[in-house]
DRENDO-1510 file (C-alpha; in Angstrom, 1 decimal, always signed):
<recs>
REC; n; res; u; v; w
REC; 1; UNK; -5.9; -17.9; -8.2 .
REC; 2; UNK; -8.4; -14.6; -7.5 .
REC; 3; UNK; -7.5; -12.9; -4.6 .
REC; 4; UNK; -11.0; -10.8; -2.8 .
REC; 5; UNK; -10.9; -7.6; -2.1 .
REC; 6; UNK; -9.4; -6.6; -5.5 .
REC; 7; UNK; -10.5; -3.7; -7.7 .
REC; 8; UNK; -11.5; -5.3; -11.0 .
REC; 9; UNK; -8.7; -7.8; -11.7 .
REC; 10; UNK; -6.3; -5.4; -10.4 .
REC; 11; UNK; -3.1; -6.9; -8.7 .
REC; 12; UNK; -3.3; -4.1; -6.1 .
REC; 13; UNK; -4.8; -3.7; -2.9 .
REC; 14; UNK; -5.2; -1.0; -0.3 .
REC; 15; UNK; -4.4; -1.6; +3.2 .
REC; 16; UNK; -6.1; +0.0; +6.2 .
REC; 17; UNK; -4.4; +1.2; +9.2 .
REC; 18; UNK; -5.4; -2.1; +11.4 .
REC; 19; UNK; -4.1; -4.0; +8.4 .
REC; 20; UNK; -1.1; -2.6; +7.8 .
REC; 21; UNK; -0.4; -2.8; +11.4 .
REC; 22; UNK; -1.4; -7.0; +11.9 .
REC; 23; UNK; +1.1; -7.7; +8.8 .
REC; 24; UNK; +3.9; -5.7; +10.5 .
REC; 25; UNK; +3.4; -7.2; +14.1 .
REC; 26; UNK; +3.1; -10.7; +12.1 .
REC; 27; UNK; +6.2; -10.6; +10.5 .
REC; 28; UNK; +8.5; -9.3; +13.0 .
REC; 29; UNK; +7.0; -12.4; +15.3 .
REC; 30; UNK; +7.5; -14.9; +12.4 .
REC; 31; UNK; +10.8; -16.7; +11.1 .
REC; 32; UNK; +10.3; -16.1; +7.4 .
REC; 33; UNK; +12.6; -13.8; +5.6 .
REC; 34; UNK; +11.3; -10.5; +4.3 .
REC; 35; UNK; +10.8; -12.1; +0.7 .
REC; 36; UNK; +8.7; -15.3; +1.9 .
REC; 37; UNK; +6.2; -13.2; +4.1 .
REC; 38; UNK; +5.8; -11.3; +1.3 .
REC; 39; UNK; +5.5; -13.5; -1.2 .
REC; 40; UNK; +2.9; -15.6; +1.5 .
REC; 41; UNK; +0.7; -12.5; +1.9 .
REC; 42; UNK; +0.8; -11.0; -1.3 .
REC; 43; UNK; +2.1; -8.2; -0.8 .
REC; 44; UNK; +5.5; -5.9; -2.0 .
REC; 45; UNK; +8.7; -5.9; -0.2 .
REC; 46; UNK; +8.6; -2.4; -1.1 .
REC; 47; UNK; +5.9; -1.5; +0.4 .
REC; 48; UNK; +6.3; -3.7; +4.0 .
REC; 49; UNK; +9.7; -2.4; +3.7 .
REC; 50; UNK; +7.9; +1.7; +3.4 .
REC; 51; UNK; +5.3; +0.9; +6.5 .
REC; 52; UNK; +8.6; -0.5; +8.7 .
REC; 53; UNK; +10.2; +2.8; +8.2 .
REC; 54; UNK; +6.7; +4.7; +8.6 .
REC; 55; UNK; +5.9; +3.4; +12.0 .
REC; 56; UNK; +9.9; +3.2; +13.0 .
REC; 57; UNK; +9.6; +6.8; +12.6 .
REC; 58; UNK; +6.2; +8.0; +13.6 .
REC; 59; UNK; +4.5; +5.2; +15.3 .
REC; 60; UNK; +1.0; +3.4; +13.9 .
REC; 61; UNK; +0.5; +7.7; +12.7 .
REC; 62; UNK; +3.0; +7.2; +9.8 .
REC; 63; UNK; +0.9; +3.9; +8.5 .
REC; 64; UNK; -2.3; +6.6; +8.0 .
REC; 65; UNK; -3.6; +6.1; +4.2 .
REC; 66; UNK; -2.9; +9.2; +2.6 .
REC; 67; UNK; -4.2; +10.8; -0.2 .
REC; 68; UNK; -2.1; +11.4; -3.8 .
REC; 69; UNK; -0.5; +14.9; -3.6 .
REC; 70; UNK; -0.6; +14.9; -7.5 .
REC; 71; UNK; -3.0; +17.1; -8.7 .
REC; 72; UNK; -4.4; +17.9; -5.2 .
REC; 73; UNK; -6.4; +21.3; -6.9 .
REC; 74; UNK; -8.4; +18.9; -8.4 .
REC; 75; UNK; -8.0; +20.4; -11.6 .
REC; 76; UNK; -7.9; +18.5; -14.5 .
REC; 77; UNK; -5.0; +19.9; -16.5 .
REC; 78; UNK; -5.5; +20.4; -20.4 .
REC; 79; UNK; -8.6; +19.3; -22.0 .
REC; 80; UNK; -8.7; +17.6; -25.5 .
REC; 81; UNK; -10.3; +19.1; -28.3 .
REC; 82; UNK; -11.9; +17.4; -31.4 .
REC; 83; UNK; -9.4; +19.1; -33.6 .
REC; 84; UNK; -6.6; +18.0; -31.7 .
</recs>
């Protein structure tokens, strides 16, 4: 089965604020466990379990998508040579 919205076969997906903020409100109104919602909408109990605690502790503001902090220079570390 294909899910849409996927990046080229990948298994993950990125979820926008309004998103992220239906799936919460959906689950906490449903009677499935933790592991059945997630399982039904395809997504990690890590991360539901992240966004609970995100908007627990700073409202629908802690579910803002968020760049990496890795490399935030936007350097590109060493470079490769053909020697080596």
């Amino acid at each position: 089965m294909r899910r849409s919205g996927l990046r080229g076969g990948d298994s993950s997906r990125r979820y926008g604020v309004p998103e992220r903020i239906a799936l919460l409100d959906e689950f906490e109104q449903g009677n499935e466990t933790f592991d059945q919602f997630c399982a039904r909408k395809w997504v990690s109990t890590a991360t539901l379990c992240k966004w609970r605690k995100a908007r627990r502790a700073h409202g629908e503001a802690g579910l803002v998508v968020r760049e990496p902090k890795r490399n935030a220079s936007g350097k590109t570390g060493r470079t490769r040579t053909a020697d080596g």
